[in-house]
matplotlib code that plots the C-alpha trace (Angstrom):
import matplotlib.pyplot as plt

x = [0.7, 0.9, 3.3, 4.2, 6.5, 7.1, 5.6, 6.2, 2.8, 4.2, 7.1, 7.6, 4.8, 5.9, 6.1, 3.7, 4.3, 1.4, 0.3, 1.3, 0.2, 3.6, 2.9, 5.2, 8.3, 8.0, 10.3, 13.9, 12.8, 13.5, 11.4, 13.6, 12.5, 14.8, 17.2, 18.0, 17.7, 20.2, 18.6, 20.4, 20.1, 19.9, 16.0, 15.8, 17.1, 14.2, 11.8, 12.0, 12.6, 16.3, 16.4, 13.1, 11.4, 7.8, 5.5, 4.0, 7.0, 8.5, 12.2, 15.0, 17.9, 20.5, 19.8, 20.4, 18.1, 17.0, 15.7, 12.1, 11.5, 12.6, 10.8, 11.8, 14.9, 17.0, 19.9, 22.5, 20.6, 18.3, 15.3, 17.0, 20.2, 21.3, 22.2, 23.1, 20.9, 22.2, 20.4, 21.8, 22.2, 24.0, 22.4, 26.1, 25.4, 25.0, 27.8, 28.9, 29.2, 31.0, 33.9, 33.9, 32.0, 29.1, 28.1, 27.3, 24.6, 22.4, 19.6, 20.8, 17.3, 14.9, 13.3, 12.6, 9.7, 8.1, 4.9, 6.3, 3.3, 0.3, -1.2, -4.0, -6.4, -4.8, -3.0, 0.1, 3.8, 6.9, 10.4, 12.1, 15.7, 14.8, 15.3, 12.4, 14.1, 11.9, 10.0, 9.7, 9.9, 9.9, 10.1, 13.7, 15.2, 17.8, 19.7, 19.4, 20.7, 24.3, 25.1, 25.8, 29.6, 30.3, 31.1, 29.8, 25.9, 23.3, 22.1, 26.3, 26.1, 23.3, 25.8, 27.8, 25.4, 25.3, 27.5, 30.5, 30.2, 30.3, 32.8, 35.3, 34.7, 35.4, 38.5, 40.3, 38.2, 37.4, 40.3, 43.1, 44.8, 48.2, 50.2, 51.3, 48.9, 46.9, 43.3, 40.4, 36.6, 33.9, 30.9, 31.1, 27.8, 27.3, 29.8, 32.1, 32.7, 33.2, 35.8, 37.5, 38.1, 39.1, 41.8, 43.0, 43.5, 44.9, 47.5, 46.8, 49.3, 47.3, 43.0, 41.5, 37.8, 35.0, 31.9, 29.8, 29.4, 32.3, 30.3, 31.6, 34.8, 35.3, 33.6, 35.8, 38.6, 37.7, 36.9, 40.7, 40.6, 44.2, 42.5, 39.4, 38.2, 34.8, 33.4, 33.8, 34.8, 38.3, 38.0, 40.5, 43.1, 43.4, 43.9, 46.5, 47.9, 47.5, 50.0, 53.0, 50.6, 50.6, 46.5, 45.6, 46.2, 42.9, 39.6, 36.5, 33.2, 30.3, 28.0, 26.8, 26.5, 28.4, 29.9, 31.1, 32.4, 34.4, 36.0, 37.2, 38.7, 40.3, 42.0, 44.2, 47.5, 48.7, 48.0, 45.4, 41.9, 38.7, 36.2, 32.5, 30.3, 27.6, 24.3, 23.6, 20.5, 20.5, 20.1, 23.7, 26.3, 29.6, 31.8, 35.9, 37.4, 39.5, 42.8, 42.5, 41.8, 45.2, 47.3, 46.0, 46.3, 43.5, 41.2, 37.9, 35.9, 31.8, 31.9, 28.8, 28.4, 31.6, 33.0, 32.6, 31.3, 29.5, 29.8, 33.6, 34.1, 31.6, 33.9, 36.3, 34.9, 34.2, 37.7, 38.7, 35.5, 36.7, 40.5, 39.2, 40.3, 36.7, 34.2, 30.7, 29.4, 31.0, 28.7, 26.1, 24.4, 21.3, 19.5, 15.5, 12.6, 10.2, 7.8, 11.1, 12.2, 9.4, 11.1, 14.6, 13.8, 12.2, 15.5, 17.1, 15.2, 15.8, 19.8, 20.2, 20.2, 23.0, 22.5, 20.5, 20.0, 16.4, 16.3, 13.8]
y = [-14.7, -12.8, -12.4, -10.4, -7.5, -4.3, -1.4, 2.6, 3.6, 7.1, 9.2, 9.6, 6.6, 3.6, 0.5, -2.0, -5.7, -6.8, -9.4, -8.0, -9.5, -10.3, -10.8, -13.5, -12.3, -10.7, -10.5, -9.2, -10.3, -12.2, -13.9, -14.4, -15.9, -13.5, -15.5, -12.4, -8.4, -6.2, -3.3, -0.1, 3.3, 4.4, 2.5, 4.8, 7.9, 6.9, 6.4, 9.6, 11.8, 12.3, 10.8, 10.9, 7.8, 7.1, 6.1, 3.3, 1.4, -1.5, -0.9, -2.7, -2.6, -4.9, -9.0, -12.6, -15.0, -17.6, -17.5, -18.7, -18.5, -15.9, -14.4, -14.9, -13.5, -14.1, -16.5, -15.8, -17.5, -19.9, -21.6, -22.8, -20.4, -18.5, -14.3, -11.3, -8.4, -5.3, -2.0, -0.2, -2.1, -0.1, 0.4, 0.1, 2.8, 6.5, 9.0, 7.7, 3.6, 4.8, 6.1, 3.1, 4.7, 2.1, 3.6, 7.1, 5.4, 7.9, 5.2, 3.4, 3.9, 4.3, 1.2, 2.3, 4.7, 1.1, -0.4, -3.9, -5.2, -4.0, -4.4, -7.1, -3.9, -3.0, -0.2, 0.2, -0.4, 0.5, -1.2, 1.5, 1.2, -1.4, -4.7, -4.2, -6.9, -6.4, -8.8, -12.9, -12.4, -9.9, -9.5, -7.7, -6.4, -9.5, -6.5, -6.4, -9.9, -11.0, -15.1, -15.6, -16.9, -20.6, -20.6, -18.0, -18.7, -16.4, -15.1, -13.5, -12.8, -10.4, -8.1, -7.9, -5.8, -2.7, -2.3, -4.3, -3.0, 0.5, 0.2, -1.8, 0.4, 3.6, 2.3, 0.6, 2.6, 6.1, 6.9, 4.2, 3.5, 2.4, -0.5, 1.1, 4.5, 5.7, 5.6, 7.1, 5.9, 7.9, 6.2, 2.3, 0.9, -1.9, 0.3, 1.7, -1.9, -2.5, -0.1, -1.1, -4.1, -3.0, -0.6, -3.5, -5.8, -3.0, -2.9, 0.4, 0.8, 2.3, 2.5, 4.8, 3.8, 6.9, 6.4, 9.2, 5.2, 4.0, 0.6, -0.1, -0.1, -3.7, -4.3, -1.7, -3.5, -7.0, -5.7, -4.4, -0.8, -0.4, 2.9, 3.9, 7.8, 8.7, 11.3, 14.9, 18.5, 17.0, 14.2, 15.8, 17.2, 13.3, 11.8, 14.3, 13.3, 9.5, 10.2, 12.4, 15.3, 14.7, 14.0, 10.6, 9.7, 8.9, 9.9, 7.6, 9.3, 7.1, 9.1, 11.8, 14.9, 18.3, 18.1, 14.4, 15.6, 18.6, 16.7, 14.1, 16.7, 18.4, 15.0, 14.3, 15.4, 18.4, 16.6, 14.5, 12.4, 12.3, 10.2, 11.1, 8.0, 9.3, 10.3, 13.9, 16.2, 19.1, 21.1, 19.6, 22.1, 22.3, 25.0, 26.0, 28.9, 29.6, 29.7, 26.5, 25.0, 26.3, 25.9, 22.0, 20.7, 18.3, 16.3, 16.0, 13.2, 11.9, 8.2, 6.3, 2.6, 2.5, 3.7, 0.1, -2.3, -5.3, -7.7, -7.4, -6.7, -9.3, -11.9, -10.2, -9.9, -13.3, -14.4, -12.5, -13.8, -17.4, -16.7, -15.4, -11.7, -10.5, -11.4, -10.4, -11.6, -9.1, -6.7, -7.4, -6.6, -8.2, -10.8, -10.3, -11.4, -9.6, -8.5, -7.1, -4.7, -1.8, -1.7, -1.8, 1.3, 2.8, 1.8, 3.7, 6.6, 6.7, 6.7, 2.9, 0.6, -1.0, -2.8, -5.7, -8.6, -9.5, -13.4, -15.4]
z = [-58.6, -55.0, -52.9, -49.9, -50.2, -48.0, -49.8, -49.5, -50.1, -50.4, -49.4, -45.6, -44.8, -43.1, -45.0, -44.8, -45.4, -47.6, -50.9, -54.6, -57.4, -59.9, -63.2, -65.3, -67.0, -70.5, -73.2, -71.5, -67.8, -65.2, -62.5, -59.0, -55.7, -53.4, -50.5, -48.9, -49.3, -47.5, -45.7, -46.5, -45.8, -49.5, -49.2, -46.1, -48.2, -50.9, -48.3, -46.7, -50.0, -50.1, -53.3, -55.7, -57.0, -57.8, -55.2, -54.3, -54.5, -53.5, -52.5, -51.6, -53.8, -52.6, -53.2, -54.7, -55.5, -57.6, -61.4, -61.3, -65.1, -67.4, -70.3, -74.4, -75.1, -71.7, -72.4, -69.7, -66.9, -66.8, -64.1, -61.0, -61.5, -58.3, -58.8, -57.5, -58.2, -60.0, -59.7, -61.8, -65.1, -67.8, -70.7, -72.7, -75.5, -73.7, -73.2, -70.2, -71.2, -74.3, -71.8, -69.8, -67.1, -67.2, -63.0, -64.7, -66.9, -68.0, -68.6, -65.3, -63.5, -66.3, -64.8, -61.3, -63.7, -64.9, -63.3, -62.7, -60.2, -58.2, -55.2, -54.6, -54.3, -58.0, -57.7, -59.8, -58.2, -59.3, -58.5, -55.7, -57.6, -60.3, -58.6, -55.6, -53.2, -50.4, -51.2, -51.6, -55.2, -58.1, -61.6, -63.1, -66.2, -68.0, -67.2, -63.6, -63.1, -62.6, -62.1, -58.7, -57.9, -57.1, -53.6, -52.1, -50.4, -51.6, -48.2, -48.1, -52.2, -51.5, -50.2, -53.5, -54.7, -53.1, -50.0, -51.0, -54.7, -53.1, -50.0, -51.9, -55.0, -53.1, -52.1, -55.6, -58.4, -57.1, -54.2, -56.1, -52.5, -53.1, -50.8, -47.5, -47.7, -44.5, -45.2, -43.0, -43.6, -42.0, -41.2, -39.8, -41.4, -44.2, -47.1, -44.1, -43.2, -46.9, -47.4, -44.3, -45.1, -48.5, -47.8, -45.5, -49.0, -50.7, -48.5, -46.2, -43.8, -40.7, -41.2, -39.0, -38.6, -37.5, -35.9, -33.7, -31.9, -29.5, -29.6, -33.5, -32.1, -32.6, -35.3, -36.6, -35.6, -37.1, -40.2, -40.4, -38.4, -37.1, -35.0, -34.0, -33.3, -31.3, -34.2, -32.5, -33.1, -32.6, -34.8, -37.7, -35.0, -33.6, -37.0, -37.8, -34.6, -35.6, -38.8, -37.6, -38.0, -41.5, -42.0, -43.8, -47.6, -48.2, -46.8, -47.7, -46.4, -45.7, -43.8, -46.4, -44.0, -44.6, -41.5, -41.8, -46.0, -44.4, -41.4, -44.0, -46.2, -43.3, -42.0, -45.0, -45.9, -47.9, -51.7, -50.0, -51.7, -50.2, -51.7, -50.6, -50.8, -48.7, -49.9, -48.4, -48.9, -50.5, -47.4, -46.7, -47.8, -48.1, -47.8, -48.7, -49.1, -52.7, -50.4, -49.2, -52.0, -53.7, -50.6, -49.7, -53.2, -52.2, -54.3, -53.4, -55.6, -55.6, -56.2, -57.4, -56.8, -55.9, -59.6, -60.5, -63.1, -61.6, -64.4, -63.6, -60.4, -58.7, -59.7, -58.4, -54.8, -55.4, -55.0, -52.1, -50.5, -51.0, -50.2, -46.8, -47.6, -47.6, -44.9, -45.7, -42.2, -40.6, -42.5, -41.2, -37.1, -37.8, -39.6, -39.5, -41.8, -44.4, -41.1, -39.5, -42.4, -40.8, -37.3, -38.7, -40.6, -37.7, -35.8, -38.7, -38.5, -34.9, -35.3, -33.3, -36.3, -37.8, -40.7, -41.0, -43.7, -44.2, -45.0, -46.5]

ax = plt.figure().add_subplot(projection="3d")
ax.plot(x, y, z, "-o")
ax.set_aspect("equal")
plt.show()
């Protein structure tokens, strides 16, 4: 059966909205008409090389739909079920998921290898990071669904996924801020916003938002930004001079740029945590001298996914989403449709996006 979808004919190409043929699910899969795919700049950092998958591909990795049919062996959803898409499913048997650390999967994105469709001229596809969103359907792993929470629409639950996963992940699972800590996040798109909002449940007591933008400011500030700083070669001297001179608790970096990583270090305290959510290049490098490191006493931390477990957490978000703690509207500066998604990379590319939510 075809479809449209935006496809990546290869790295560094602009994507092109055309008709795939999707096969039916086989044994272990899953069939989903998508309600809405999230547009974040990880697709932009597979687009453009910055992280490696097989081209063509269809990406999008963020979305929530509704089963279509699912092949022999899938018994935890069913036709006419809504979910929320998981891209990285654990595989619950490596290294990694033995500890508990199911967002280290070592088999996390063996599917993003698989040849899940082609195009209507017959050339083989593969899923960007599993789940190939960007599109008005697509065929999953069982593993790569999650029921969607009662309560919650799916054109908002397509958020869970990625950004929220990660922003609120970055801020209870990998940096563990504690009631009445300061908390700076670097970075105010779709997982800034995220984490802003979540060191305002956990109980932050000031939340300094950065932005190289002065027009986030209020978005910022509704999402629960006590402060906001202009980015700048000043940016760690003000937020020093924002807590007693002390530097923040907590540092959550969003942006994924050396200079961005370093400035975050530099702005907490004497025995502070920085958290580095941010996908970087490998051109971006980071520098500290051995001294530093002793004298500081800092810790300095990658965080994948947001350190969490979706099958557990989603409910989770789920709750504070319907208690009114979480607002997943305000992640979002633009809502667009499946022809949009090319210009809102281009607006990406071009450093004037924010983050948009393609509907179906």
């Amino acid at each position: 059966m075809a479809v449209r979808a935006a496809v990546l004919p290869a790295v560094g190409s602009p994507l092109e909205i055309t008709g795939i043929d999707l096969p039916d699910p086989g044994p272990g899969q899953v069939r989903v008409r998508l309600a809405a795919a999230g547009v974040c700049h990880s697709d932009l950092s597979l687009s453009n090389g910055t992280m490696r998958v097989p081209v063509p591909a269809v990406l999008g990795h963020e979305g929530a739909g509704t089963v279509v049919a699912v092949g022999e062996g899938v018994g935890h959803v069913a036709p006419g079920d809504g979910v929320v898409l998981n891209w990285a499913p654990s595989c619950g048997s490596c290294h990694a998921c033995s500890l508990g650390e199911v967002w280290l999967c070592a088999d996390a994105l063996s599917g993003a290898a698989d040849v899940y469709a082609r195009t209507t001229e017959g050339t083989d596809l593969h899923p960007g990071l599993n789940v190939a969103a960007f599109a008005e359907e697509t065929v999953v792993s069982a593993g790569c669904v999650l029921p969607a929470p009662d309560g919650v629409p799916l054109t908002d639950a397509a958020l869970l996924g990625c950004a929220v996963l990660t922003g609120y992940g970055a801020v209870h699972h990998s940096a563990r801020v504690r009631q009445g800590e300061t908390v700076a996040v670097f970075g105010v798109g779709g997982v800034g916003l995220a984490a802003l909002q979540a060191a305002r449940i956990a109980g932050a007591s000031k939340i300094i938002a950065v932005d190289v933008s002065p027009a986030k400011e209020e978005l910022a500030r509704t999402a629960g930004a006590t402060d906001y700083v202009v980015a700048s070669d000043t940016t760690a001297r003000e937020i020093r001079g924002l807590t007693g001179k002390q530097g923040v608790d907590v540092a959550v970096e969003c942006a994924g740029r050396a200079v961005t990583i370093r400035t975050a270090w530099d702005s907490t305290r004497r025995g502070g945590r920085t958290t580095v959510v941010g996908i970087g290049g490998k051109d971006q490098q980071v520098t500290f001298n051995a001294l530093e490191i002793f004298h500081w006493g800092r810790t300095l931390s990658g965080c994948v996914y947001g350190n969490s477990d979706p099958a557990q957490d989603l409910p989770v978000l789920a709750d504070h989403v319907r208690a009114g703690r979480l607002d997943l509207t305000a992640l979002v500066t633009e809502r667009i449709s499946l022809d949009g998604i090319p210009a809102a990379f281009e607006n990406m590319l071009a450093g004037k996006g924010g983050r948009a939510l393609v509907v179906f």
